[in-house]
N, CA, C and O of each residue as an XYZ file, in Angstrom:
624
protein
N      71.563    126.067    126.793
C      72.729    126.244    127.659
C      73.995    125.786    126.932
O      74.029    124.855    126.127
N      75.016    126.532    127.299
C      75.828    126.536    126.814
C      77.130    125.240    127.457
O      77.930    125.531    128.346
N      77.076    123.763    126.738
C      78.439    123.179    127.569
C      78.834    122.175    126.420
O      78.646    121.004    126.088
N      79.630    123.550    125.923
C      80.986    122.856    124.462
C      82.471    122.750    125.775
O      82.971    121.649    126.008
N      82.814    123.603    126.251
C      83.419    122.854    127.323
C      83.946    122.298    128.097
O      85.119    122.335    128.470
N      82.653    121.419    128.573
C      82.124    120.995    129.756
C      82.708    119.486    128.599
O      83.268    118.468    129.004
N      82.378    119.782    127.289
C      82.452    118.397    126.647
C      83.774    118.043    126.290
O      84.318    116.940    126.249
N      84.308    119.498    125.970
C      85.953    118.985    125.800
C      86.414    118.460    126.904
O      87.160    117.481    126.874
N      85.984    119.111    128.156
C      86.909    118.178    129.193
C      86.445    116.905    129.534
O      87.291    116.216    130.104
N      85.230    116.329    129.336
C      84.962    114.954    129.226
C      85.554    114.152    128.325
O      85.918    113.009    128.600
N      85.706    114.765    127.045
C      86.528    114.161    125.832
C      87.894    113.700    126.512
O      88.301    112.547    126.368
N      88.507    114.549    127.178
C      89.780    114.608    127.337
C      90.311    113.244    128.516
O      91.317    112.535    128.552
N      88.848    113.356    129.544
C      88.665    112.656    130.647
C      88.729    110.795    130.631
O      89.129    109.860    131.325
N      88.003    111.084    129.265
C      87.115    109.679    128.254
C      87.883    109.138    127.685
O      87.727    107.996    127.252
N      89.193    110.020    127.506
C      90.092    109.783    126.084
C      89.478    109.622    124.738
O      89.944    108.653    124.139
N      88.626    110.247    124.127
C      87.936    109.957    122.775
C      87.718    111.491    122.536
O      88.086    112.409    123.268
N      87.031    111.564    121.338
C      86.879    112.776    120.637
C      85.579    113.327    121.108
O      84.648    112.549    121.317
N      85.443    114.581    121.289
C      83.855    115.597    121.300
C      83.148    114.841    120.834
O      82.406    114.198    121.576
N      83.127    114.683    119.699
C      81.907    114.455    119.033
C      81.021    112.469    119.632
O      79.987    111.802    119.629
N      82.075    112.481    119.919
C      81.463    111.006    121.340
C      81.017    111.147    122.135
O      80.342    110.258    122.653
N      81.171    112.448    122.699
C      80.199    112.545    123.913
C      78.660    112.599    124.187
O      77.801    113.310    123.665
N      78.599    112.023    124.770
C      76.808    111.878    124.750
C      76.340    112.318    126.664
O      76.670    111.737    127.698
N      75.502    113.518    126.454
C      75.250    114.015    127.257
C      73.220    113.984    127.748
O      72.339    114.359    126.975
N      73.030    113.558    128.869
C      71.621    112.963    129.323
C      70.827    114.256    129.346
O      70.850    115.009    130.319
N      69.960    114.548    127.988
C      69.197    115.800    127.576
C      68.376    116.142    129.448
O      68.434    117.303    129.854
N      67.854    115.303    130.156
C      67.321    115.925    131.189
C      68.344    116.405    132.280
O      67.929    117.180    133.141
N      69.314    116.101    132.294
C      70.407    116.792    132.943
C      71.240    117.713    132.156
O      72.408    117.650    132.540
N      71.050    118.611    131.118
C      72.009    119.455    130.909
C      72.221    120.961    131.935
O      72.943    121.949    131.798
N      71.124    120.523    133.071
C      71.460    122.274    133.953
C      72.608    121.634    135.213
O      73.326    122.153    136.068
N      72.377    120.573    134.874
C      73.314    119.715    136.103
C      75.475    120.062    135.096
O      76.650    120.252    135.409
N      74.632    119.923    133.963
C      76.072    119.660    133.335
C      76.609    121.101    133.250
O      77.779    121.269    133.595
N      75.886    122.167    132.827
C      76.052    123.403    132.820
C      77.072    124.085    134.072
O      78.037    124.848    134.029
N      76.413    123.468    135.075
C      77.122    124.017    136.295
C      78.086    123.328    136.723
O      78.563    123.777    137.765
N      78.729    122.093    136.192
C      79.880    121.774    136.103
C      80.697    122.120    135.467
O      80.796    122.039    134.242
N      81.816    122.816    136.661
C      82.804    123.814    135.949
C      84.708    123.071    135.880
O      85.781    123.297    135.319
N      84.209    122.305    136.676
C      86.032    121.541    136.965
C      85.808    120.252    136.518
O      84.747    119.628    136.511
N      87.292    119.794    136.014
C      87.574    118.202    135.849
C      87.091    116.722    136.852
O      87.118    115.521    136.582
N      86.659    117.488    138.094
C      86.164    116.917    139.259
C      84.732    116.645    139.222
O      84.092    115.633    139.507
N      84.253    118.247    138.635
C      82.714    117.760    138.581
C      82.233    116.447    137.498
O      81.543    115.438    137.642
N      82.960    117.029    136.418
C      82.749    116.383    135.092
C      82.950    114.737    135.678
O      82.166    113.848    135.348
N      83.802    114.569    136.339
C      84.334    112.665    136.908
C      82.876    112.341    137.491
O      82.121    111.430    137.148
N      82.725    113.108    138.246
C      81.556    112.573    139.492
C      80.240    112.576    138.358
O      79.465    111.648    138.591
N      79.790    113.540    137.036
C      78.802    112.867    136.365
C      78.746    111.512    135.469
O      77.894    110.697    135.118
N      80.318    111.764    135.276
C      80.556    110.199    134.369
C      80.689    109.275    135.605
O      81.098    108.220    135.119
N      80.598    109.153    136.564
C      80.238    107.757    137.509
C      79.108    107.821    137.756
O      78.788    106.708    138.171
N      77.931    108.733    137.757
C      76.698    108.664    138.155
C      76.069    108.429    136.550
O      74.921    108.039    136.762
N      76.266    108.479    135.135
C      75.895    108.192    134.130
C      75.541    109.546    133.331
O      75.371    109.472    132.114
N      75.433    110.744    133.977
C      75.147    111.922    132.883
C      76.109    111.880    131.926
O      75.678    112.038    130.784
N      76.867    111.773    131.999
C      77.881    111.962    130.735
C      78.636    110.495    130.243
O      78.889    109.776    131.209
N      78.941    110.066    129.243
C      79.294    109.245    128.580
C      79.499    109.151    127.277
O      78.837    109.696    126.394
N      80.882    108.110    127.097
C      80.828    108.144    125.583
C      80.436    107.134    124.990
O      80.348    106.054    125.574
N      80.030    107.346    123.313
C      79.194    106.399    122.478
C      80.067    105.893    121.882
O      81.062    106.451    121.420
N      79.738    104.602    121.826
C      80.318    103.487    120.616
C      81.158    104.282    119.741
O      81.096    105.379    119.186
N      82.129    103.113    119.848
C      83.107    103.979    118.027
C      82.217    103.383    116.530
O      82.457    102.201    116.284
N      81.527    103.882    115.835
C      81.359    103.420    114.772
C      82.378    103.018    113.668
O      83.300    103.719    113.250
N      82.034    101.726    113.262
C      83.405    101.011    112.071
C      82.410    100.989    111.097
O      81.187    100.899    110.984
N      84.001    101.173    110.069
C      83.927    101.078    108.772
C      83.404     99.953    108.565
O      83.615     98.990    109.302
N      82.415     99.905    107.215
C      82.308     98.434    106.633
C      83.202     98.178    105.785
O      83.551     99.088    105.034
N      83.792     96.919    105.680
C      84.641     96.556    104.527
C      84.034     95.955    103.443
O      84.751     95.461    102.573
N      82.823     95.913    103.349
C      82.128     95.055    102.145
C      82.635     95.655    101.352
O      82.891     94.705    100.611
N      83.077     96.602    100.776
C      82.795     97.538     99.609
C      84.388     97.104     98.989
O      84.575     96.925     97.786
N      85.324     96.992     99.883
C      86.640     96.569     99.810
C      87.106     95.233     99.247
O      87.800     94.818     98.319
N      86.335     94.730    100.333
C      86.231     92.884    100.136
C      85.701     92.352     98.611
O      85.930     91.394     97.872
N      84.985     93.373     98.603
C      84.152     93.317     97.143
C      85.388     92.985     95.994
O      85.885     92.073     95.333
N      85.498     94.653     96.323
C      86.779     94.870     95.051
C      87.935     94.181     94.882
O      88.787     94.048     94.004
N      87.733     93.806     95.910
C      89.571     92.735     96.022
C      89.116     91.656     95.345
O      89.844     91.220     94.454
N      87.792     90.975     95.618
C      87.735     89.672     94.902
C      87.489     89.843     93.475
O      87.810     89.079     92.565
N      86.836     91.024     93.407
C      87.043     91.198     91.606
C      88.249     91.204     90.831
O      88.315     90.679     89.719
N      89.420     91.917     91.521
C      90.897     91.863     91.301
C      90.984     90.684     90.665
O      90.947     90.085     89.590
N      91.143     90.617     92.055
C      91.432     88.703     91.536
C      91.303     87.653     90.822
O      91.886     86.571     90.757
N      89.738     88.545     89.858
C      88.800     87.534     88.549
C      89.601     88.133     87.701
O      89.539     87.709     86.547
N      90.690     89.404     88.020
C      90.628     90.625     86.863
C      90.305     91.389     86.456
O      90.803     92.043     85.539
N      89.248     91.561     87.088
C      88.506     93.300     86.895
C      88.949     94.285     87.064
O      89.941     94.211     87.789
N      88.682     95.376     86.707
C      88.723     96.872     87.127
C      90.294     97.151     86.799
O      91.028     97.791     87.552
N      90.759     96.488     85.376
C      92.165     96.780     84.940
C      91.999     97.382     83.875
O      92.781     97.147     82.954
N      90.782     98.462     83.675
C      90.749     99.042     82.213
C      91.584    100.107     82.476
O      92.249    100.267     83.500
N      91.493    101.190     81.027
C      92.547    102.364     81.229
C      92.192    103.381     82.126
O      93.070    104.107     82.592
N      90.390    103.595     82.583
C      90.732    104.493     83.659
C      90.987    103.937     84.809
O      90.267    104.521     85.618
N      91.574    103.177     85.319
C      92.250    102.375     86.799
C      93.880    102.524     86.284
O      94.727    102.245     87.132
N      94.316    102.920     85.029
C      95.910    102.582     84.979
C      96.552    103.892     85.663
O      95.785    104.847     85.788
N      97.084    103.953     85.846
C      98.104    105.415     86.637
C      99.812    105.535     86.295
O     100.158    104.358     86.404
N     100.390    105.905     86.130
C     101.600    106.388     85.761
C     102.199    105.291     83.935
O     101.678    104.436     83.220
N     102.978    105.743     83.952
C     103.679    105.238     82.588
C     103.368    104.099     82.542
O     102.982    103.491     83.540
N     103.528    103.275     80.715
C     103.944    101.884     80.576
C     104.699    101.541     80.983
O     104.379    100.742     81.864
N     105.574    101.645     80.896
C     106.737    101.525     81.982
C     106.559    100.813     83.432
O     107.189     99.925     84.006
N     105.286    101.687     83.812
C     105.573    101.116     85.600
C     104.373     99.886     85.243
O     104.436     98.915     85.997
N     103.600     99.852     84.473
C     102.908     98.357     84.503
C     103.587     97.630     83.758
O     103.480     96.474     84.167
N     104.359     97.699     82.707
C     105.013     96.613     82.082
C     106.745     97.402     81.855
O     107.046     98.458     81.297
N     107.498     96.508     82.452
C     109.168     96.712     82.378
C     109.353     97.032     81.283
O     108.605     96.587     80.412
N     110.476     97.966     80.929
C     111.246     98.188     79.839
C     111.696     96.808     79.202
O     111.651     96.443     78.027
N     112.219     96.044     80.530
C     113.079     95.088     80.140
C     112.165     94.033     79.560
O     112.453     93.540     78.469
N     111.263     93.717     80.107
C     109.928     93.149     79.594
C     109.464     93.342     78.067
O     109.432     92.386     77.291
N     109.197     94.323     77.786
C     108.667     94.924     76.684
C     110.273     94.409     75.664
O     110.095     93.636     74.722
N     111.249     94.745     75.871
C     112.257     94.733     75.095
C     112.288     92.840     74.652
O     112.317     92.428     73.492
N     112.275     92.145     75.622
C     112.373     90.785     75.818
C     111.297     90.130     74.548
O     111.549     89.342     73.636
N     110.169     90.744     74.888
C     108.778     90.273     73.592
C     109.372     90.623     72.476
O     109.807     89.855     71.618
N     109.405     92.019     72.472
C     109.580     92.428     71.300
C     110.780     91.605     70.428
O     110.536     91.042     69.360
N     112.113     91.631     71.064
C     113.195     90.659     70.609
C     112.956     89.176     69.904
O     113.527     88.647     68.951
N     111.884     88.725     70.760
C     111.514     87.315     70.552
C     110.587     87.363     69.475
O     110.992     86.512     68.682
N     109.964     87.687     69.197
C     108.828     87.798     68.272
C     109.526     88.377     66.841
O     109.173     88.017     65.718
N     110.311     89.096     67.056
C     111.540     89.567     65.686
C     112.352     88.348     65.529
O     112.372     87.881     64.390
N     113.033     87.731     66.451
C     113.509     86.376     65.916
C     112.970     85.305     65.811
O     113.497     84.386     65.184
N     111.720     85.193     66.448
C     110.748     84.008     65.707
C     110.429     84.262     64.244
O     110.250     83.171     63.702
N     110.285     85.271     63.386
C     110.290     85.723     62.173
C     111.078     85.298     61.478
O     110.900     84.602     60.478
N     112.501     85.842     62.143
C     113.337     85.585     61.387
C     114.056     84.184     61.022
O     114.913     83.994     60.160
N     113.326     83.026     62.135
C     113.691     82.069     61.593
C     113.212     81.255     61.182
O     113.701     80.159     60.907
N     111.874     81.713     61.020
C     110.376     81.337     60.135
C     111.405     81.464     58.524
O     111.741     80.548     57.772
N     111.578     82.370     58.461
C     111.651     83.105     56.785
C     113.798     82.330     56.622
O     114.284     82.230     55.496
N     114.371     82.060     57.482
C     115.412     81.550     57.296
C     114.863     79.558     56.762
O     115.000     78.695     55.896
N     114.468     79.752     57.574
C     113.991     77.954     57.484
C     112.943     77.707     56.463
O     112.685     76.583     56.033
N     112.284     78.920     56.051
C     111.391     78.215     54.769
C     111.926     79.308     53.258
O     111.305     79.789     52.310
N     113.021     79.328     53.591
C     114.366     79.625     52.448
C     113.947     81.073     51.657
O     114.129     81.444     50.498
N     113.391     81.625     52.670
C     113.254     82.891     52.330
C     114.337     84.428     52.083
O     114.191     85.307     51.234
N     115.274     84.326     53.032
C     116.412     84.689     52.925
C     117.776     83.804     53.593
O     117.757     82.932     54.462
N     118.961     84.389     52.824
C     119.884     83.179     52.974
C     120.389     83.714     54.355
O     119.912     84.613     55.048
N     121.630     82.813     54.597
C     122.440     83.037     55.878
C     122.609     84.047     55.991
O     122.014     84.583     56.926
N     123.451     84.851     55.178
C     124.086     86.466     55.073
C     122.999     87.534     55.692
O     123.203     88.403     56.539
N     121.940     87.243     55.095
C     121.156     88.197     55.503
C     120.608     88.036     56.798
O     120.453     89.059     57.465
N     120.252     86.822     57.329
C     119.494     86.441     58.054
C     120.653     87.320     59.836
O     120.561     88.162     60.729
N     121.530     86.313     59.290
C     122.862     87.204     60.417
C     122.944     88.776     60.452
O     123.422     89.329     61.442
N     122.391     89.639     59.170
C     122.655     90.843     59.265
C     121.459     91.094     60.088
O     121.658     91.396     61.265
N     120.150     91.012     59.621
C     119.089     90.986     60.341
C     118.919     90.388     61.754
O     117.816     90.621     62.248
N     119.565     89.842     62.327
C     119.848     89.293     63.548
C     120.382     90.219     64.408
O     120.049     90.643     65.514
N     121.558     90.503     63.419
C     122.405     91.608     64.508
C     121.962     93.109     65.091
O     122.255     93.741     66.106
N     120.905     93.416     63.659
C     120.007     94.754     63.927
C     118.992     94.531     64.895
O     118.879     95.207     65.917
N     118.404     93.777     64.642
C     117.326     93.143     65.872
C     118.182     93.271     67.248
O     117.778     94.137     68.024
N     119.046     92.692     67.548
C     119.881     92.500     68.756
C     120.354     94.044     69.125
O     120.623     94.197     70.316
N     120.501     95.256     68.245
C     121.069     96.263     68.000
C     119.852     96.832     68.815
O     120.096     97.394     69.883
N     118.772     96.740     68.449
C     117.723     97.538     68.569
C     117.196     98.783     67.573
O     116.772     99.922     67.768
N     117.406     98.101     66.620
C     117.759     98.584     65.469
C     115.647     98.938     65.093
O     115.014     99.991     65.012
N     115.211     97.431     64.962
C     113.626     97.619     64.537
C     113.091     97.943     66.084
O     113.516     97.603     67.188
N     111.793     98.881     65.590
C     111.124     99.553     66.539
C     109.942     97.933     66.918
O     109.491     97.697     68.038
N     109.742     97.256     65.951
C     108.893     96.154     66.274
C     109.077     94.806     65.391
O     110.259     94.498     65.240
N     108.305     94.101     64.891
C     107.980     93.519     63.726
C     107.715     93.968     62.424
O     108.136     93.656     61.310
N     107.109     94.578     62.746
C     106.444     94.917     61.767
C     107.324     96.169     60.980
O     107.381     96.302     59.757
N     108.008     97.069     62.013
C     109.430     97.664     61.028
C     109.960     96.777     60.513
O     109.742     96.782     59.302
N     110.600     95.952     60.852
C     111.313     94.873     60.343
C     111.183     94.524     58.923
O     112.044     94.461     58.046
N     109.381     94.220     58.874
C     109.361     93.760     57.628
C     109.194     94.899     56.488
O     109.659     94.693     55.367
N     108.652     95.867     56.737
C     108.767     97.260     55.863
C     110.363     97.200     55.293
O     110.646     97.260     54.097
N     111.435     97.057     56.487
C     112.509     97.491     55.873
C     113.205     96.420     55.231
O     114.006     96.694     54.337
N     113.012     95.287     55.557
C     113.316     93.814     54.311
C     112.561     94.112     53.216
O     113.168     93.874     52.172
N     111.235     94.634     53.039
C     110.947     95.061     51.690
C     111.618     96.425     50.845
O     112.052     96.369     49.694
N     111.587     97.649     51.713
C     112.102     98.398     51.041
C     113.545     98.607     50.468
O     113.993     99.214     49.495
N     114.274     97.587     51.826
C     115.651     98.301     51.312
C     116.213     96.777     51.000
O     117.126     96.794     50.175
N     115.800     95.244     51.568
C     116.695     94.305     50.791
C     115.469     93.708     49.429
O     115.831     92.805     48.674
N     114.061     94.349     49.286
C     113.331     93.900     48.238
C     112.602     92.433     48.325
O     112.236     91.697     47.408
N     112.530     92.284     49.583
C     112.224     90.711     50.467
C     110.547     90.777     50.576
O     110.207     91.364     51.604
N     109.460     90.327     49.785
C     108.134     90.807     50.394
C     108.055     89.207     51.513
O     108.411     88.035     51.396
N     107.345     90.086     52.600
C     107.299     88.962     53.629
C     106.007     88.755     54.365
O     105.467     89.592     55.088
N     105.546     87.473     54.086
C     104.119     86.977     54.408
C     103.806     86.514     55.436
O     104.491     85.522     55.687
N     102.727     86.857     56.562
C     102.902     85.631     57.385
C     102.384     84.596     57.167
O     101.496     84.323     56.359
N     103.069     83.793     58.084
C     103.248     82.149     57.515
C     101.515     81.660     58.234
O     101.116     82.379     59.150
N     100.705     80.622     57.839
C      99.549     80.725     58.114
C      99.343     80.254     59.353
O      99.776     79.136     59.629
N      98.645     81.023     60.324
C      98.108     80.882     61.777
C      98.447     79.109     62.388
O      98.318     78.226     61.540
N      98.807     78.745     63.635
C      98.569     77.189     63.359
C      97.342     76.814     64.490
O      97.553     76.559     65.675
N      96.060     76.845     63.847
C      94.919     76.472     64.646
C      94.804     75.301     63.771
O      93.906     74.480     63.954
C-alpha cells in the first residue's frame, strides 16, 4: 500500500523529516485510509505513527584530530592548502631572512674579515633587499668583492 503521503503530512505534523517517520507495520491499512491532516493527528495520539530519535554524530573522530593538532600532527604537505604566504607572512619570512644576513655579517665584521666600508655596503644591500638569502650573499662577496666566506664553527 501505498502511504508516501500520508508520511509527508506526518512529517510536516511532527515537524521533522520523512525519513523519521516510523509507521506500526500492522496498521498500515489503517494508515492507508487516512486521507486528511485530522486523520493523521488522531493516529499519532493513539501511537500508529511516530517519529524516531534524531541520530548524532559522533565526535570521536574530531576530538581525535584536534588533540593530535595540538601534539602537531597532521602538518605535512598534503594538509597545507594555499600559498607560503598564507602559512608563513611575507613580513615574517622577510624578518628571518634579514636577520640571519646580518648575523653573518657581523660574524665576518668582528672576526676581521671585511672592513667597515664594506661591511656598510653590504648592510645597505641586505636592507635593500638586494640578497635573495644567505647564501646569495656569500656567492656574491666571493665573486664580485673576492671575500671566500666560511662558516664560523657550529656552537654545540
Amino acid at each position: 500500500m501505498e502511504i508516501r503521503a500520508q508520511k509527508r503530512i506526518a512529517a510536516k505534523i511532527l515537524k521533522c523529516g520523512v525519513s523519521r517517520i516510523w509507521v506500526d507495520p500492522a496498521r498500515i491499512g489503517d494508515v492507508s485510509q487516512a486521507i486528511t491532516a485530522y486523520d493523521i493527528r488522531k493516529l499519532i495520539l493513539r501511537g500508529v505513527i511516530k517519529a524516531k530519535p534524531k541520530i548524532g554524530l559522533s565526535t570521536y573522530r574530531r576530538k581525535h584530530i584536534i588533540k593530535q593538532k595540538k601534539k602537531g600532527r597532521r602538518r605535512g604537505t598534503g594538509s597545507k592548502k594555499g600559498r607560503i604566504g598564507t602559512r608563513f607572512s611575507r613580513k615574517k619570512s622577510w624578518i628571518n631572512r634579514v636577520r640571519a644576513q646580518r648575523t653573518l655579517l657581523k660574524e665576518l665584521r668582528f672576526g676581521n674579515k671585511i672592513d667597515k666600508a664594506t661591511y656598510k655596503m653590504l648592510y645597505r644591500k641586505s636592507k635593500g633587499g638586494f640578497f635573495r638569502g644567505k647564501s646569495h650573499m656569500k656567492t656574491y662577496m666571493e665573486k664580485t668583492l673576492g671575500i671566500k666566506v666560511e662558516e664560523p664553527a657550529s656552537k654545540e
